[in-house]
C-alpha positions as CSV (number, residue, x, y, z in Angstrom):
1,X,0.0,0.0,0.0
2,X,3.1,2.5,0.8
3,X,4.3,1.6,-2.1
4,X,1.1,2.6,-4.0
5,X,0.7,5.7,-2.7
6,X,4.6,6.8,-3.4
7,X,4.2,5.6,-7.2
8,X,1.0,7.4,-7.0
9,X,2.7,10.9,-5.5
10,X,5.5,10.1,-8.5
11,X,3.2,9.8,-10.9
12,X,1.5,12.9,-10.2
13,X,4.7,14.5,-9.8
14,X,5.6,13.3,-13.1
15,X,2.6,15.2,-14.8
16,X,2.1,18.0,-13.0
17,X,6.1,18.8,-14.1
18,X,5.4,18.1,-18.0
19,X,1.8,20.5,-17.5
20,X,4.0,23.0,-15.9
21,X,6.8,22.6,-18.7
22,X,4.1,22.9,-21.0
23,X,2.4,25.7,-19.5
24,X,5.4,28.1,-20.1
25,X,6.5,27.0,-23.2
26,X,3.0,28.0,-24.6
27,X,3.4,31.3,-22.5
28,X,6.6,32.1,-24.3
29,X,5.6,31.4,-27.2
30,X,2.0,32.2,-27.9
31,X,2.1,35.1,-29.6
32,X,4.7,32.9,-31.9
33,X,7.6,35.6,-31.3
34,X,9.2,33.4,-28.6
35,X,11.9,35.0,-26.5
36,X,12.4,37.3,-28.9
37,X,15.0,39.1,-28.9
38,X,17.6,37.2,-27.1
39,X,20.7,38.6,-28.7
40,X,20.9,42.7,-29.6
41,X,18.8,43.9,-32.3
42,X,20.7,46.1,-35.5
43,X,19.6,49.3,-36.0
44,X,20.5,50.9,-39.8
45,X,20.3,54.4,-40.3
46,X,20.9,54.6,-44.0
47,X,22.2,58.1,-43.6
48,X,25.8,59.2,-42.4
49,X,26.5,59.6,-38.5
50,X,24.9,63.6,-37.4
51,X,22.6,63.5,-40.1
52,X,18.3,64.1,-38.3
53,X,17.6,60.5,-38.9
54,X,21.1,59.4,-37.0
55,X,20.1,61.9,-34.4
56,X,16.4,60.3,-34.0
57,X,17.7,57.0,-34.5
58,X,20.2,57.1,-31.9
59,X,18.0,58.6,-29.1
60,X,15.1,56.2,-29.7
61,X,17.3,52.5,-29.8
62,X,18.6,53.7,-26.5
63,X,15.6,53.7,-24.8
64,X,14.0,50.7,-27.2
65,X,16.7,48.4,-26.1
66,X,15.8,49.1,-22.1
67,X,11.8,47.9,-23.3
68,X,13.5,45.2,-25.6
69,X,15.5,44.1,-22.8
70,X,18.5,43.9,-25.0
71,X,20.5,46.8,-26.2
72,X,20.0,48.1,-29.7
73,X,23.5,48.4,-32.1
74,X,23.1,51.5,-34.5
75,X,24.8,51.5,-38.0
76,X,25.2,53.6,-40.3
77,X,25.1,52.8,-43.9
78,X,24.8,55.6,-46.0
79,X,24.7,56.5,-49.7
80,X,21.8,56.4,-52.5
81,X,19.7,59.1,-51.0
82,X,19.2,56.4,-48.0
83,X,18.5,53.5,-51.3
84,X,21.7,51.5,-50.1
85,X,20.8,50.8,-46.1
86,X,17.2,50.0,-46.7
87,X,18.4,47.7,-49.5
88,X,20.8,46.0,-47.6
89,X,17.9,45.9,-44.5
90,X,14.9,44.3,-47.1
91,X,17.4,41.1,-48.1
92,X,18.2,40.9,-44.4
93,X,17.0,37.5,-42.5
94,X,13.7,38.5,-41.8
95,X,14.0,37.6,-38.2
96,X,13.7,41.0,-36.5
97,X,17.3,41.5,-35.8
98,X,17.6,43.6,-38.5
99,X,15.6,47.3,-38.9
100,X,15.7,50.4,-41.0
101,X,14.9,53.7,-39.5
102,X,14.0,55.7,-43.3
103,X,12.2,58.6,-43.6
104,X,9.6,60.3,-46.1
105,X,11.9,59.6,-48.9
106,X,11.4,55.7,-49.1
107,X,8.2,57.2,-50.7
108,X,9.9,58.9,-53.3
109,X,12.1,56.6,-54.2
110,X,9.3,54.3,-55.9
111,X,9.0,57.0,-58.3
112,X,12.3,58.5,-58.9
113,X,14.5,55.7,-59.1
114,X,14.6,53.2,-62.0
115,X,15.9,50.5,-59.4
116,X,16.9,52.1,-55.9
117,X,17.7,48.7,-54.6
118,X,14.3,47.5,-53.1
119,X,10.6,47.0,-53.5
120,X,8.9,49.7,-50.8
121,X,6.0,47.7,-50.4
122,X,6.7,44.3,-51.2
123,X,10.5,44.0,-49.4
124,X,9.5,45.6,-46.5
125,X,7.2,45.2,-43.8
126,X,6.2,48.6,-41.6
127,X,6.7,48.0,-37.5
128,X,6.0,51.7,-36.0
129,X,5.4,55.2,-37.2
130,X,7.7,57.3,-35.2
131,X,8.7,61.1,-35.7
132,X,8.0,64.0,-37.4
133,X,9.9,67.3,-38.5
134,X,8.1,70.1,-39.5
135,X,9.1,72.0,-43.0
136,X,9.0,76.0,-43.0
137,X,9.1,78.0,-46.4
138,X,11.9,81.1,-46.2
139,X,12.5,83.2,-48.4
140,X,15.6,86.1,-49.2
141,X,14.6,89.5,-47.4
142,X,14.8,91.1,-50.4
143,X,12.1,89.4,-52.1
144,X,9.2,91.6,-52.2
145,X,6.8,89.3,-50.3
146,X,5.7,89.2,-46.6
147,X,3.2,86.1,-47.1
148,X,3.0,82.9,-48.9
149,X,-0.1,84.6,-50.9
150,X,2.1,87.3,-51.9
151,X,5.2,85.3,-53.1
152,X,2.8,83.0,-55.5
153,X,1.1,86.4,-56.7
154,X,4.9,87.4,-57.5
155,X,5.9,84.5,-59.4
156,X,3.3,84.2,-61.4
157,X,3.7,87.6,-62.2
158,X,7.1,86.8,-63.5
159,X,7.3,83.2,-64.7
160,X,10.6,81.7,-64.8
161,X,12.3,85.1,-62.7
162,X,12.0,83.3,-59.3
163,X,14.1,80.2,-58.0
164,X,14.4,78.1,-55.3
165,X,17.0,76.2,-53.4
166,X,17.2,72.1,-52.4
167,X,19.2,69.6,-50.9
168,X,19.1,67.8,-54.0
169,X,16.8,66.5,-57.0
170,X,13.8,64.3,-55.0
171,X,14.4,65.6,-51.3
172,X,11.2,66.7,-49.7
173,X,12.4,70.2,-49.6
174,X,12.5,70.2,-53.7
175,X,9.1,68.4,-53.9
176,X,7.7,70.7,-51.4
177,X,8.2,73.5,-53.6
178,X,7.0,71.6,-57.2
179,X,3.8,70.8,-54.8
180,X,3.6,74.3,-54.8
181,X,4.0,74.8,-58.6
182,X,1.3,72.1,-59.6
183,X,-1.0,73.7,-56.6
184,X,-0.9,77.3,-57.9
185,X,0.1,76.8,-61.6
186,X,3.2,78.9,-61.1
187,X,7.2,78.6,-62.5
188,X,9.9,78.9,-60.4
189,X,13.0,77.7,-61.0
190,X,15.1,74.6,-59.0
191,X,18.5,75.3,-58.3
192,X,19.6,71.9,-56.4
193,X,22.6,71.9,-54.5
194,X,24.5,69.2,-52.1
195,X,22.5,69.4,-48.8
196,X,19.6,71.7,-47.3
197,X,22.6,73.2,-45.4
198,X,24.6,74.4,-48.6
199,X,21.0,76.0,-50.1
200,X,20.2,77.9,-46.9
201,X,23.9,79.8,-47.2
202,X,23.2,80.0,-50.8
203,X,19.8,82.0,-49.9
204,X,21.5,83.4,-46.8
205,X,23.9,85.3,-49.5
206,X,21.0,85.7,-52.3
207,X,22.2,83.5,-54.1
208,X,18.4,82.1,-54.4
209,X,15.2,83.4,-53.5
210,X,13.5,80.7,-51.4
211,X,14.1,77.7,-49.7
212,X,12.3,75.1,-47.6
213,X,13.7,73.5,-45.2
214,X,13.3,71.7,-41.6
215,X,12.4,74.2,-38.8
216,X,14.9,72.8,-36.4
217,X,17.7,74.1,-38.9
218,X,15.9,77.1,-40.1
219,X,15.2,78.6,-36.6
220,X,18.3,80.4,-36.0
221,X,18.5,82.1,-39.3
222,X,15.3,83.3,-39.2
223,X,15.9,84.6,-35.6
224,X,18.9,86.1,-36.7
225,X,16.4,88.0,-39.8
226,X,18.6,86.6,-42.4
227,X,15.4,84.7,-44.0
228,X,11.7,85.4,-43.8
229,X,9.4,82.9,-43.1
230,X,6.2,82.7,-45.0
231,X,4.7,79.6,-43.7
232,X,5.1,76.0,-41.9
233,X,4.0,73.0,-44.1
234,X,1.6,71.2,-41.3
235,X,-1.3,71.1,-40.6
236,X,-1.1,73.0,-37.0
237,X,1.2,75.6,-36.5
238,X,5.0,75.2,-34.7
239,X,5.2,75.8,-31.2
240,X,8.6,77.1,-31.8
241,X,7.8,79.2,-34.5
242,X,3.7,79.8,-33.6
243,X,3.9,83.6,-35.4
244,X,4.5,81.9,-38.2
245,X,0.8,80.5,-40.1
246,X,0.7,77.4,-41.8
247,X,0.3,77.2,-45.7
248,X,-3.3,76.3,-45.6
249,X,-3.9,79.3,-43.0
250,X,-1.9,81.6,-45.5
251,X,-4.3,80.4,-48.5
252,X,-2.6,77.7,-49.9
253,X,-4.9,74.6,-49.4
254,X,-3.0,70.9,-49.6
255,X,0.2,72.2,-49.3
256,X,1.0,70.3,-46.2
257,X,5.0,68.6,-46.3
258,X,6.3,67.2,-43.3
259,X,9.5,65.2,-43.4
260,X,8.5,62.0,-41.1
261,X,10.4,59.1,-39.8
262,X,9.1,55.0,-39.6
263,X,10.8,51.9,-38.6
264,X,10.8,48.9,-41.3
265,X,12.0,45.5,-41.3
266,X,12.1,42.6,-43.8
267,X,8.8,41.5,-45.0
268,X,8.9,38.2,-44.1
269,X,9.4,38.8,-40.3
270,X,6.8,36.9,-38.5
271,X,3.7,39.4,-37.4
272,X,4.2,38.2,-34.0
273,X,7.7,40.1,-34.0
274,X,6.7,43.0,-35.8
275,X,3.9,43.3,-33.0
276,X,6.8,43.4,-29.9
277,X,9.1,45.6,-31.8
278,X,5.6,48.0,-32.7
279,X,4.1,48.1,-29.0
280,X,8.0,48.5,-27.8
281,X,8.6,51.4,-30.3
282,X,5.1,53.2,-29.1
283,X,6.1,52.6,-25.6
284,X,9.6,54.3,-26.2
285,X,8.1,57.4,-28.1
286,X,5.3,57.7,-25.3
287,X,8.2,57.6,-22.6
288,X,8.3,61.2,-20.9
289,X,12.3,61.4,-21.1
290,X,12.2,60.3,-25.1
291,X,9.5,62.9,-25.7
292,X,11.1,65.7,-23.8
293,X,14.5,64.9,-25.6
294,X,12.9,64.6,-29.1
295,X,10.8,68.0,-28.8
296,X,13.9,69.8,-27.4
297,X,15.8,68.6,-31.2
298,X,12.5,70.2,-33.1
299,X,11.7,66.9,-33.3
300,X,7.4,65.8,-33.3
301,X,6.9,62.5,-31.6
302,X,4.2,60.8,-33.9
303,X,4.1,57.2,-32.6
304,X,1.7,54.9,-34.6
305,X,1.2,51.5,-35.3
306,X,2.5,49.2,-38.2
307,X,-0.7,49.8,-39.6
308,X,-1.0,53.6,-39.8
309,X,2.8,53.5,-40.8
310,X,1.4,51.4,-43.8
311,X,-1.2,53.7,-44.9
312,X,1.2,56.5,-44.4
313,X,3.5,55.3,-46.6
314,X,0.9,54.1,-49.4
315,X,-0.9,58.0,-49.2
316,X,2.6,59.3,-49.6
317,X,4.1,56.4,-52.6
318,X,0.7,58.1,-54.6
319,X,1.4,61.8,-53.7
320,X,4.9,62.1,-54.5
321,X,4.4,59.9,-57.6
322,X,1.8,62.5,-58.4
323,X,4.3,65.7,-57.9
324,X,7.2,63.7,-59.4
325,X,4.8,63.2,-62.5
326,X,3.8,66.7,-62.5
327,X,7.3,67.8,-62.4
328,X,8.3,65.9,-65.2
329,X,11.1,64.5,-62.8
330,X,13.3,61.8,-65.4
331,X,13.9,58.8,-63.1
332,X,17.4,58.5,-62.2
């Protein structure tokens, strides 16, 4: 009988261990993602170290990795306009070791490259809207206009007199302005240069007569009165710069440009990973320190899920093809 009731107790003992065992392994692994991650994820920033997107990039894997529980490794892989590191990212193992931090201009690329590297819809899958910078339209001081009205009354007044400035052939701040010129049917002329920073001295000396360009680096120039702002292209108006109207409040309807930021990884990552990496992303952006630290840069905090980043970049893939089209931009 004793030795019943002990072969009973081991037997029990026997399968309340394997219930347990199973119990957590279908814990950790219900939502299919496992213990993911149990090594340090890889950050890309496809644009060189100091550049906005480094900066963001930076800042948020610091605190992502303390939500991950595993610290976050930043690279930079720069060159192709930001074509090469999201390339390199989309034939990565699609495991979620690997992500891309890219920015409005994975949007363009669709239409402005023959072959940047990459399918934007089919090679990667979006995990987390994150950021926003607003755009602000300056202009020379000795332009005769004190309002975004007046400066599209003035060009087409004098077709082909006026130019602008850019960072370069397809950068937000060139299609901001050919928005513009399909919006109000006027002709101004592009005058690309290296970087946003080389066309601001270029209009800083007169050089050209209006640039747009990312608040956070405009600010001090047009504190100083070496530009004049006209208008920021959001929706809302920017707490740093809130005398300045927005182009829609200035008369200008649609002519809304932000530069924004998302995270992508490989398409092929299982949902269950995107998922963590998404709510951890959302977490990080919501965090009071990250938030504080971003708005201090200029920087919007725009957190959203892989769904709205997905929507986002289809709205944007069909509005830059538009202005690209409209432009009659040759694809490169």
């Amino acid at each position: 009988m004793k030795s019943f009731r002990m072969l009973a107790r081991s037997t029990f003992a026997f399968w309340a261990t394997l219930c347990c065992i199973g119990a957590f392994a279908q814990s950790s692994t219900s939502d299919g993602a496992g213990n993911f991650p149990s090594r340090p994820p890889r950050l890309v920033v496809p644009f060189p170290a100091g550049a906005s997107s480094d900066v963001v990039g930076r800042l948020i894997a610091h605190k992502l990795g303390a939500f991950l529980g595993q610290q976050v490794v930043v690279e930079n892989r720069p060159g192709a306009g930001g074509n090469l590191g999201i390339g390199m990212v989309a034939k990565s193992p699609p495991d979620g070791y690997t992500m891309v931090i890219a920015t409005a201009s994975i949007a363009v690329s669709v239409s402005l490259y023959a072959n940047p590297g990459y399918d934007a819809v089919k090679d990667l899958a979006p995990v987390a809207r994150l950021a926003s910078i607003p755009n602000v339209l300056l202009v020379h001081p000795s332009v005769p206009a004190k309002t975004l009205k007046q400066f599209v009354a003035l060009a087409r007044a004098h077709p082909g007199k006026l130019n602008f400035g850019s960072g370069g052939t397809g950068t937000t701040n060139h299609l901001a302005n050919e928005l513009l010129k399909h919006l109000e049917k006027i002709d101004i002329v592009h005058v690309p240069y290296k970087g946003v920073t080389q066309a601001m001295i270029a209009m800083s000396s007169g050089e050209v007569d209006e640039v747009v360009m990312p608040v956070t680096t405009a600010t001090p120039q047009i504190k100083a009165g070496k530009v004049r702002a006209l208008a920021v292209l959001t929706e809302e108006r920017v707490p740093t710069l809130p005398d300045v109207p927005t182009a829609i409040e200035a008369g200008v309807k649609d002519f809304v440009m932000p530069l924004w930021y998302g995270m992508f990884v490989p398409a092929a990552t299982p949902h269950a990973i995107v998922e963590r990496l998404s709510k951890a992303l959302i977490r990080t952006l919501q965090a009071p320190d990250v938030t504080q630290q971003l708005t201090a840069l200029g920087v919007t905090p725009w957190p959203g899920t892989s769904q709205q980043l997905a929507e986002l970049l289809k709205r944007d893939i069909q509005r830059y093809g538009m202005i690209v089209k409209s432009a009659g931009l040759p694809k490169q």
